[in-house]
FIVEXSE-297319 format. One record per residue (C-alpha): x, y, z; residue number from 1. Coordinates in nm, 2 decimals, decimal comma, padded with zeros to 4 digits. Each point is the difference from the previous one (the first is absolute). Layout:
// residues N
<x X	y Y	z Z	num NUM>
...
This chain:
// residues 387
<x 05,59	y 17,23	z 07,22	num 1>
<x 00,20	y -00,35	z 00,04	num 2>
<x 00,37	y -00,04	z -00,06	num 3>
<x 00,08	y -00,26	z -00,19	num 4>
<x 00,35	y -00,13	z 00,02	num 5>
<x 00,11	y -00,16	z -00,34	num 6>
<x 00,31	y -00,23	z -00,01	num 7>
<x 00,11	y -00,06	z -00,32	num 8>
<x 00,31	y -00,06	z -00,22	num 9>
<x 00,07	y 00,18	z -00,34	num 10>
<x -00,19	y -00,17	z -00,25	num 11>
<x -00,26	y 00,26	z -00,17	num 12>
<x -00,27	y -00,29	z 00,06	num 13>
<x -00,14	y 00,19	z 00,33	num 14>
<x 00,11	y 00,34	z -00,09	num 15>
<x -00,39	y 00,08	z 00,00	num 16>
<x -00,03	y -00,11	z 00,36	num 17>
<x 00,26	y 00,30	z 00,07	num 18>
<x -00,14	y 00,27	z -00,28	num 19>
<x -00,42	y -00,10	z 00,01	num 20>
<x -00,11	y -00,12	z 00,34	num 21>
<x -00,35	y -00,06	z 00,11	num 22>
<x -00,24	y 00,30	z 00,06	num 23>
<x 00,04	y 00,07	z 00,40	num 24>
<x 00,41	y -00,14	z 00,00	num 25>
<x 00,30	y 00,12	z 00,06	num 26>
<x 00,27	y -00,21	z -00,13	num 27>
<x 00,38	y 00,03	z 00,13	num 28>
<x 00,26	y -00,21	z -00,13	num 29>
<x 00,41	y -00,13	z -00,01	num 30>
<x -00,02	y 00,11	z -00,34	num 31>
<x -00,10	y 00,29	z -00,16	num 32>
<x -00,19	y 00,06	z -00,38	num 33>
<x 00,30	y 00,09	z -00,13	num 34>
<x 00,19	y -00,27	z 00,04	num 35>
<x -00,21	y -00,18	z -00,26	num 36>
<x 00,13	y 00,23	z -00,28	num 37>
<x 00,29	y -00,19	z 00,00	num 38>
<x -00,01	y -00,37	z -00,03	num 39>
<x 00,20	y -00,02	z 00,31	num 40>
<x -00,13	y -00,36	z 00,04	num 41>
<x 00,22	y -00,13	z -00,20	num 42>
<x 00,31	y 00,19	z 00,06	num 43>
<x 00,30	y -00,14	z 00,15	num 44>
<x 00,02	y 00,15	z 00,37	num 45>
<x -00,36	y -00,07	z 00,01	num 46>
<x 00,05	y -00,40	z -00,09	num 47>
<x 00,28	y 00,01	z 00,21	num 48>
<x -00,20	y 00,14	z 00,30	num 49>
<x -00,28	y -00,27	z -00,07	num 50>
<x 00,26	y -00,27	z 00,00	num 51>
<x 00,17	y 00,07	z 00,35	num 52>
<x -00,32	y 00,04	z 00,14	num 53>
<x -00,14	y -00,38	z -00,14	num 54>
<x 00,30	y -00,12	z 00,14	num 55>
<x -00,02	y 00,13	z 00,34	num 56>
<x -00,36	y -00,10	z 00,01	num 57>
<x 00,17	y -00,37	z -00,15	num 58>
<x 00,25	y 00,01	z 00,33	num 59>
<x -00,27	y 00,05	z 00,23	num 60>
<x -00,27	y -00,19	z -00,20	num 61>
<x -00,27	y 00,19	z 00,03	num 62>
<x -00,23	y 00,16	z -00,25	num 63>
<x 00,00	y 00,34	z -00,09	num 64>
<x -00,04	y 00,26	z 00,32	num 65>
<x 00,01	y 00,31	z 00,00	num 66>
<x -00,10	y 00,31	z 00,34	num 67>
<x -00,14	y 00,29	z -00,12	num 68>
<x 00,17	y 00,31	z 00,19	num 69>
<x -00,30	y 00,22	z -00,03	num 70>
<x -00,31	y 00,05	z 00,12	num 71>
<x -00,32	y -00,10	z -00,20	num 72>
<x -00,38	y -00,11	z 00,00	num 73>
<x 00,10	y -00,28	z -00,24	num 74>
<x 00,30	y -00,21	z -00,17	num 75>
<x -00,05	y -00,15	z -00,35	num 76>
<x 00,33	y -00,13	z -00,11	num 77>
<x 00,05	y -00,17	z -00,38	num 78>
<x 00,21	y -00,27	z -00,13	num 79>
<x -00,11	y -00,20	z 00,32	num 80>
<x 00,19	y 00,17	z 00,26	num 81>
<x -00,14	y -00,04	z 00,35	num 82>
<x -00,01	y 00,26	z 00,26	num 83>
<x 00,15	y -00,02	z 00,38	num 84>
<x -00,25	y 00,28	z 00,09	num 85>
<x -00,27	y -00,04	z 00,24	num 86>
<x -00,25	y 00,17	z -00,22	num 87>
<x -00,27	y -00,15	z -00,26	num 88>
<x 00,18	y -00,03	z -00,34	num 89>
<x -00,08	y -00,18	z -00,36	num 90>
<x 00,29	y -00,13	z -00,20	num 91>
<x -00,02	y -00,05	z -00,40	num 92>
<x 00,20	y -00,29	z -00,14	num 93>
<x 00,10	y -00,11	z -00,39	num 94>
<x 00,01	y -00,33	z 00,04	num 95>
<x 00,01	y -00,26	z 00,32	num 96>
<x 00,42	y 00,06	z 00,03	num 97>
<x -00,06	y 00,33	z 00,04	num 98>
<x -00,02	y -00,05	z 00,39	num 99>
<x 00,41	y -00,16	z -00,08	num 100>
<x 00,13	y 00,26	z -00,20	num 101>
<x -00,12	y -00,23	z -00,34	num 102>
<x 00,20	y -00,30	z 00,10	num 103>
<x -00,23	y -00,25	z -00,09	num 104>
<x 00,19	y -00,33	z 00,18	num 105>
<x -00,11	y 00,21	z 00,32	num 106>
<x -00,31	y -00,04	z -00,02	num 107>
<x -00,03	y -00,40	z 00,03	num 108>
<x 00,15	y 00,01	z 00,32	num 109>
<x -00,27	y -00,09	z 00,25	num 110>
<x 00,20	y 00,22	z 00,30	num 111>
<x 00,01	y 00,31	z -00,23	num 112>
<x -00,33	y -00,01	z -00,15	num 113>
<x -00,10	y -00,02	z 00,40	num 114>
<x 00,21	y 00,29	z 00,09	num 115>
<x -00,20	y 00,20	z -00,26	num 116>
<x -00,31	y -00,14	z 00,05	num 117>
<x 00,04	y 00,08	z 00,40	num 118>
<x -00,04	y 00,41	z -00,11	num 119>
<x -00,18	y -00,06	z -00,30	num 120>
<x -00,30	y -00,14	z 00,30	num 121>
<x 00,10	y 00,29	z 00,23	num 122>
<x -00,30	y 00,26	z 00,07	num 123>
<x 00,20	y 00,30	z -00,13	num 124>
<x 00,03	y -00,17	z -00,32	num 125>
<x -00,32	y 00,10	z -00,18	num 126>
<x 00,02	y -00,09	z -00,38	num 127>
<x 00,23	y -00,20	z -00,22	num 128>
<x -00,06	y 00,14	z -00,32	num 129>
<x 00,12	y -00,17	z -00,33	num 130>
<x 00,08	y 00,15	z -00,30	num 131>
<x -00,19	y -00,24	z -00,17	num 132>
<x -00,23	y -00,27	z -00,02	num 133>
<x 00,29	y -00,27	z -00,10	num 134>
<x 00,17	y 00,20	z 00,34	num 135>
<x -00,27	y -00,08	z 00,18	num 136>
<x 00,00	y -00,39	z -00,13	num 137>
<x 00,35	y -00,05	z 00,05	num 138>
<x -00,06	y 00,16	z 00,36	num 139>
<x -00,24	y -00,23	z 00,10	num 140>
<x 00,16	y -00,29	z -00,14	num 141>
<x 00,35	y 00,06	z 00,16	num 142>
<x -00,23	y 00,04	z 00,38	num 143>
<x -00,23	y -00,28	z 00,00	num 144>
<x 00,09	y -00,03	z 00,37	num 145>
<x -00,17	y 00,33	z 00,08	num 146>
<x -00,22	y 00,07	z -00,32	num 147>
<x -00,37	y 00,00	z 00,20	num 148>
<x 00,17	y 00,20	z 00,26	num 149>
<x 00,11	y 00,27	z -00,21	num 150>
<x -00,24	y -00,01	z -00,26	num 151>
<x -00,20	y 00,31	z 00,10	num 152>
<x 00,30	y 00,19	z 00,01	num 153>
<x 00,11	y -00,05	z -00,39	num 154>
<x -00,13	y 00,26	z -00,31	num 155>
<x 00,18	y 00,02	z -00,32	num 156>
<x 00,08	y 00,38	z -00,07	num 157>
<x 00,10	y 00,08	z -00,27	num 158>
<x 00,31	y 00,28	z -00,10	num 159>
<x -00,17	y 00,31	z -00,17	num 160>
<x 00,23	y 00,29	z -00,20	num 161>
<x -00,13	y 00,33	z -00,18	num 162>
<x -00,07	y 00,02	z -00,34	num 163>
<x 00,27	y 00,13	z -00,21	num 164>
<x -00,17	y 00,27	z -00,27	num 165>
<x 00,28	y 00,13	z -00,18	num 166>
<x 00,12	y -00,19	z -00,36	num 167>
<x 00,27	y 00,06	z -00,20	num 168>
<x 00,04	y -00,05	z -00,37	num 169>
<x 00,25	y -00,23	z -00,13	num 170>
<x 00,26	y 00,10	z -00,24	num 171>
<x -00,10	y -00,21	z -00,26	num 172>
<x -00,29	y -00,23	z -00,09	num 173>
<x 00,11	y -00,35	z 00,12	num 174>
<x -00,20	y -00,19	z 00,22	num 175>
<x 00,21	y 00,01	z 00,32	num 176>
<x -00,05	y -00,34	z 00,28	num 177>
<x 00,16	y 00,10	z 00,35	num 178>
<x 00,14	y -00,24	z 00,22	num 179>
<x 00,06	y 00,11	z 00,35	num 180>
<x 00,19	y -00,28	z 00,26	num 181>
<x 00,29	y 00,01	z 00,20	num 182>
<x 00,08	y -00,39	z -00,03	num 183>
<x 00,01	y -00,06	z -00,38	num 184>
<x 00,01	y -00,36	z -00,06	num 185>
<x -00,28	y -00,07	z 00,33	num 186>
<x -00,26	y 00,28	z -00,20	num 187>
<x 00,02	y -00,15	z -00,30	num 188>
<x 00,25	y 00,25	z -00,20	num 189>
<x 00,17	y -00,27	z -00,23	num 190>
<x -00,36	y -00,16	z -00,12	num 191>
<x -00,08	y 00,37	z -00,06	num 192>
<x 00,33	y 00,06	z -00,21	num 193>
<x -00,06	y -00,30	z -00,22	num 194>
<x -00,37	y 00,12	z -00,05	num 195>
<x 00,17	y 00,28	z -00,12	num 196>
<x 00,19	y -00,12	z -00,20	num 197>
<x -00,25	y -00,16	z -00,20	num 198>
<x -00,27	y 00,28	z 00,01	num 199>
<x 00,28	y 00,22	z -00,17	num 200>
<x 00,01	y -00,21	z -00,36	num 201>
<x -00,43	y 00,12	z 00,02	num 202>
<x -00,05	y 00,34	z 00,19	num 203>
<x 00,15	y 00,33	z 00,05	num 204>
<x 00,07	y -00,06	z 00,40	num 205>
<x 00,24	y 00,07	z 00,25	num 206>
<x 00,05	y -00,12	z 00,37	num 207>
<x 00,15	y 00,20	z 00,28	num 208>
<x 00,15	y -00,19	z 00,31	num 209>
<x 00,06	y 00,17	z 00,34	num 210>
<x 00,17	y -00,30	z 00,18	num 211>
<x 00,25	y -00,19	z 00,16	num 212>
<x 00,12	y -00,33	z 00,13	num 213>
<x 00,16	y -00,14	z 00,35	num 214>
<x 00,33	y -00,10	z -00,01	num 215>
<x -00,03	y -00,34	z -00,07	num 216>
<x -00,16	y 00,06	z -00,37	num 217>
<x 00,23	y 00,26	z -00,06	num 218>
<x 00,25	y -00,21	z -00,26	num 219>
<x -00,30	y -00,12	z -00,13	num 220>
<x -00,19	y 00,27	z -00,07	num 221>
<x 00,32	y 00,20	z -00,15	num 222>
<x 00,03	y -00,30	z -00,20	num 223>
<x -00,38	y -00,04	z -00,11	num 224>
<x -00,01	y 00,42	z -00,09	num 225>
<x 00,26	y 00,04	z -00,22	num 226>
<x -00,18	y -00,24	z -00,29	num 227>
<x -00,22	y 00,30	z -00,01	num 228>
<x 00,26	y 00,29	z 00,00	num 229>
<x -00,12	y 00,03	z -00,36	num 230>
<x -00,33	y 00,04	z 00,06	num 231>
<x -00,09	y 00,43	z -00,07	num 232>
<x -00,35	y -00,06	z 00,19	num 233>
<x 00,12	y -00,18	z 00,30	num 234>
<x 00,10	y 00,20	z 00,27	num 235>
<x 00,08	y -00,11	z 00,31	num 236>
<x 00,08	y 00,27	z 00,31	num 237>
<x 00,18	y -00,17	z 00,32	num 238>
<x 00,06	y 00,31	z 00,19	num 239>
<x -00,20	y 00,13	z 00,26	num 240>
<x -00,31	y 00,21	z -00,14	num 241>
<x -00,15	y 00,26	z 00,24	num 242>
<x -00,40	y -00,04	z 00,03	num 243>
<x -00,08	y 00,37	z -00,19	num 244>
<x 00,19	y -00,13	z -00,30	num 245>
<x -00,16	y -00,36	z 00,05	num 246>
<x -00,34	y 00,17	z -00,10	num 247>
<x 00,12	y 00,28	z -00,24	num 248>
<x 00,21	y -00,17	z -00,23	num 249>
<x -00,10	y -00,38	z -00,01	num 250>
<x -00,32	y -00,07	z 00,18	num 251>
<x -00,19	y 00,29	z -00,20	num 252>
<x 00,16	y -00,09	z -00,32	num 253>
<x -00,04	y -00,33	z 00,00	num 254>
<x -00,27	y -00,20	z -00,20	num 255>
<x -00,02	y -00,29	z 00,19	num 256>
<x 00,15	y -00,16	z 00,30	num 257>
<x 00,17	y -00,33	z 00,05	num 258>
<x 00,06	y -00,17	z 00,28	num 259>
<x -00,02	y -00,42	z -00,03	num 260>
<x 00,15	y -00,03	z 00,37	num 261>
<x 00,05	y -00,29	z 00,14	num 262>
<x 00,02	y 00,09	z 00,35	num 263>
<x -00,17	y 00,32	z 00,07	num 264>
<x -00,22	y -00,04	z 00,28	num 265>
<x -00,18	y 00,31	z -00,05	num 266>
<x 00,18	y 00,19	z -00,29	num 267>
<x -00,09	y 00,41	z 00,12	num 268>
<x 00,18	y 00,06	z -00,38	num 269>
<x -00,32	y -00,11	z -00,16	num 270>
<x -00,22	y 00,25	z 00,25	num 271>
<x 00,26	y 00,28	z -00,15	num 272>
<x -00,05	y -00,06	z -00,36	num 273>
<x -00,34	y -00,02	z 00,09	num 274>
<x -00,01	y 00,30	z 00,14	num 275>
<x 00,11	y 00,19	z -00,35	num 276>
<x -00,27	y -00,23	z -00,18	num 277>
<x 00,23	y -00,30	z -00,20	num 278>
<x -00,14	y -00,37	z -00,05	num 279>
<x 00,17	y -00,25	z 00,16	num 280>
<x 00,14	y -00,33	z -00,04	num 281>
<x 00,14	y -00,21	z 00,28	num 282>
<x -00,03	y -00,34	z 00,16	num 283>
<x -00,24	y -00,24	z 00,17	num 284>
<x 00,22	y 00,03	z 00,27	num 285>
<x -00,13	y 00,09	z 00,33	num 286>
<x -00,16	y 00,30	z 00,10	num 287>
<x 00,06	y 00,13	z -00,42	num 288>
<x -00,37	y -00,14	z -00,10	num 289>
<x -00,15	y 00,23	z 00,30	num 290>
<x 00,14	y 00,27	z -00,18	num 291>
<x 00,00	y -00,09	z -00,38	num 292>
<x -00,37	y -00,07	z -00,11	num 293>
<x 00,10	y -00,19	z -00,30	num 294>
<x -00,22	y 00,10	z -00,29	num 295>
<x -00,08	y 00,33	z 00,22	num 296>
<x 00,32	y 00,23	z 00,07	num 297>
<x 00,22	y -00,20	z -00,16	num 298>
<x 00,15	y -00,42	z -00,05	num 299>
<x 00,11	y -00,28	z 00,15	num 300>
<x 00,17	y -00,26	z -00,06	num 301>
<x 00,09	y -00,30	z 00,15	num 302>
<x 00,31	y -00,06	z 00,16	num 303>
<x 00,15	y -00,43	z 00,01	num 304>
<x 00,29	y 00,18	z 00,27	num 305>
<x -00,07	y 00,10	z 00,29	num 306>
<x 00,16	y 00,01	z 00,40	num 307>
<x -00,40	y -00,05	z 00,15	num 308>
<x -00,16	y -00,30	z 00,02	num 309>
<x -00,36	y -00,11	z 00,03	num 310>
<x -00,06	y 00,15	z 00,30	num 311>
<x 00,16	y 00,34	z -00,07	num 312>
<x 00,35	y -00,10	z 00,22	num 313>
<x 00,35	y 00,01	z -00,09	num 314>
<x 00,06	y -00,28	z 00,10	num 315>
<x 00,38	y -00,16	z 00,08	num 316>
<x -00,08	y -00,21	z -00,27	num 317>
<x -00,15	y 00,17	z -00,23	num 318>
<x 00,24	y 00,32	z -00,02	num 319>
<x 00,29	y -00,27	z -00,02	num 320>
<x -00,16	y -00,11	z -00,34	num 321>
<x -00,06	y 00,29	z -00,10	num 322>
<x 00,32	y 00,15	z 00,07	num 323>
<x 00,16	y -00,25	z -00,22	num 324>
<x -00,24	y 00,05	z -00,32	num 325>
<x 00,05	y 00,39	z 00,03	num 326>
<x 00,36	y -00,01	z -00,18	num 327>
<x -00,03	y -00,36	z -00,17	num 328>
<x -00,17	y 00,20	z -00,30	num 329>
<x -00,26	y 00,26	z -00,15	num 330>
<x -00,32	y -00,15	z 00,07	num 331>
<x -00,19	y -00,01	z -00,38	num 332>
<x -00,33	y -00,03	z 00,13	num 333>
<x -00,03	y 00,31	z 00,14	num 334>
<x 00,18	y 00,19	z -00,36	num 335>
<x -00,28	y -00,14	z -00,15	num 336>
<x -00,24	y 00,17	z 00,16	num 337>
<x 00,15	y 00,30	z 00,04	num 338>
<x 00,07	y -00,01	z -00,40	num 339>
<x -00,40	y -00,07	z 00,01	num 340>
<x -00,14	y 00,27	z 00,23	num 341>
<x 00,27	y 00,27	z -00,08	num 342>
<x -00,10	y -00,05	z -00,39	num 343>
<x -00,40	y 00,03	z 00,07	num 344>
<x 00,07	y 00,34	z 00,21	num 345>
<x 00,21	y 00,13	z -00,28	num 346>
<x -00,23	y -00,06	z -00,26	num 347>
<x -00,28	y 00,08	z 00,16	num 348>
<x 00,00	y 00,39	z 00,06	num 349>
<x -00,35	y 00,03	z 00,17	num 350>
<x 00,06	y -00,29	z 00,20	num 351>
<x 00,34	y 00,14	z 00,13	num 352>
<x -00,16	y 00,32	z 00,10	num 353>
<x -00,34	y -00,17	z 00,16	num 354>
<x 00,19	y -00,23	z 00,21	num 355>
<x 00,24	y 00,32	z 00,13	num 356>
<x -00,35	y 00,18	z 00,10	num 357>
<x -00,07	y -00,33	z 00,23	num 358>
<x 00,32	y 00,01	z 00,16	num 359>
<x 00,00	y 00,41	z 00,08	num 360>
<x -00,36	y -00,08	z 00,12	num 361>
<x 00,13	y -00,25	z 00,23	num 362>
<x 00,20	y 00,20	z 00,17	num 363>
<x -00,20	y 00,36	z -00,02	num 364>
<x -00,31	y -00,10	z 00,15	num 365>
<x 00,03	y -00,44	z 00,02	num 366>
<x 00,16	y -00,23	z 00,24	num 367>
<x 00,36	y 00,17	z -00,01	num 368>
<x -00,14	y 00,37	z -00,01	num 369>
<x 00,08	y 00,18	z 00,34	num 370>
<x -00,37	y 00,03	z 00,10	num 371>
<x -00,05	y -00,37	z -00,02	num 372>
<x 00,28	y -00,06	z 00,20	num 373>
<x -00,08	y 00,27	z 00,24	num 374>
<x -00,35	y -00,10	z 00,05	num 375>
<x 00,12	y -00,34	z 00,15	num 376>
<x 00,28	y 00,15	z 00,13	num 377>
<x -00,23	y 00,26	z 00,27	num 378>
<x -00,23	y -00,33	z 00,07	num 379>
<x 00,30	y -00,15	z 00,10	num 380>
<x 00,21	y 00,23	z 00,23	num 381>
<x -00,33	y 00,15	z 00,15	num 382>
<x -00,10	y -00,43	z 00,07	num 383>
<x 00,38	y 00,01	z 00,16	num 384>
<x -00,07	y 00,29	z 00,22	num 385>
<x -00,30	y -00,12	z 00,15	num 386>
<x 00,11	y -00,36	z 00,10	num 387>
């Protein structure tokens, strides 16, 4: 049997890497399934820890590096980490920053995209693998310089998770929208709100937010909340919330799940709701139509804000523009639609329910189930071996 060494930080997105390998792997790891219970990501000491090591990596300017003390067949590291090791390895990135710990501005320097691209060509590295197709795009378009060079060596995989059986019943009949996003104003929380507010004078409904802001929004968002301190069916949650009570007591009492992000490059949030069988309604931002099938498993809606441009980059200019429109005001194209889509899915009881089957589908036996993933997956790190 292999050994697979997997690098990878705290974010539940590759916890199945760690918990459901490929048939004929063994997987070994810097972090264990456990410490995906907890939303560690997020936490302090962790952001802290992420923050002295960009800054080191800033000093020296280089990308992300990283030696693996231990002795394996195979390294696969995530979030676009690349190994020191003189052993075959595959690396799975979020977006083209993900090689400069997501600092976009990085990226458009010429001697740093060569510094990448000079073990992204070496023979140990085996596979690039993108979340997503828009990944993939904005890849290709950020490395023109080496893109029929490394061609062969790109394939979109995408994240997988287990289905979720268990529901709970609500204690009371309201339809209930959850919003799930750790950067309020930048997922689309206040459009959300004011949809609220105006589905409340025609529906029994009720929206539950687990989220937060950076710094910088703080005053605002203080400021924007408490015109809603009134509201009985708003509830918005800013602590920390442990993954097992994530599932039990909002995911698998929710209705339907909300999410217009502007910025999500993947969004595993909507693979999580999925995964307990709730529509959806998010964006047409990035990688979200991949995993939204509008008319299918859920909505989407168009989005007017947005840091990506045309060719799926962040660019300079682009995430200066959009930086500025973020806090200038709500953005009532987007309330619209969500007043639109929210009110079709509450009405529409069979439709609700249909569209929740697609999404558990999806991710029990589609293109986000485990097998799916794990089919490519063995191709791949067998493919790796051989080379």
């Amino acid at each position: 049997m292999h050994v697979i060494y997997l690098f990878t930080g705290l974010h539940p997105l590759f916890e199945s890497l760690i918990t459901d390998p490929p048939e004929g792997f063994r997987v070994i790891s810097n972090v264990s399934a456990s410490n995906f219970k907890i939303n560690k990501e997020y936490s302090r000491v962790n952001s802290l820890i992420k923050n002295i090591l960009t800054r080191i990596y800033n000093i020296l300017n280089i990308p992300r590096l990283v030696y693996i003390p231990k002795k394996c067949d195979l390294i696969h590291t995530c979030g676009g980490i690349i190994p020191l090791n003189n052993v075959p390895w595959v690396v799975s990135i979020e977006t083209s920053s993900s090689f400069v710990s997501y600092q976009e501005e990085k990226m458009f320097n010429i001697n740093m995209r060569s510094k990448i691209a000079r073990y992204l060509l070496d023979k140990n590295c085996k596979k690039i693998l993108p979340l997503s197709m828009a990944c993939e795009t904005a890849f290709f378009n950020i490395f023109k310089e080496i893109r029929d060079k490394i061609k062969d060596k790109v394939e979109v995989l995408y994240p997988a998770i287990k289905p979720y059986k268990v529901r709970q019943k609500k204690e009371n009949d309201r339809i209930r929208l959850l919003f799930i996003g750790n950067q309020f104003f930048d997922k689309g929380g206040r459009e959300l709100i004011k949809a609220l507010e105006a589905l409340s004078k025609r529906y029994d409904v009720e929206l539950f937010m687990i989220t937060g802001v950076p710094k910088h929004h703080q005053a605002y968002f203080r400021q924007f909340i408490m015109k809603y301190s009134g509201y009985d069916n708003l509830h918005i949650i800013t602590r920390n919330v442990d993954r097992e009570t994530l599932f039990s007591r909002y995911y698998s009492t929710s209705d339907i799940f909300v999410l217009p992000s502007y910025i999500d490059t993947f969004g595993y949030v909507f693979l999580e709701a999925m995964s307990v069988g709730l529509p959806l309604i998010g964006t047409d931002v990035f990688a979200i139509p991949e995993i939204i099938e509008n008319g299918v498993n859920g909505f989407l809606i168009h989005s007017p804000l947005s840091p990506f441009d045309k060719n799926f980059l962040r660019t300079p200019e682009s995430l200066k523009t959009y930086r500025q429109r973020i806090i200038a005001g709500d953005v009532p194209e987007v309330t619209t639609q969500l007043i639109e889509k929210i009110s079709i899915l509450i009405e529409d009881d069979n439709l609700r329910k249909k569209m929740g089957r697609e999404s558990y589908k999806m991710v029990e036996s589609g293109k986000f189930s485990i097998k799916e993933r794990n089919k490519k997956l063995k191709r791949i790190y067998e493919e790796a071996l051989r080379w």
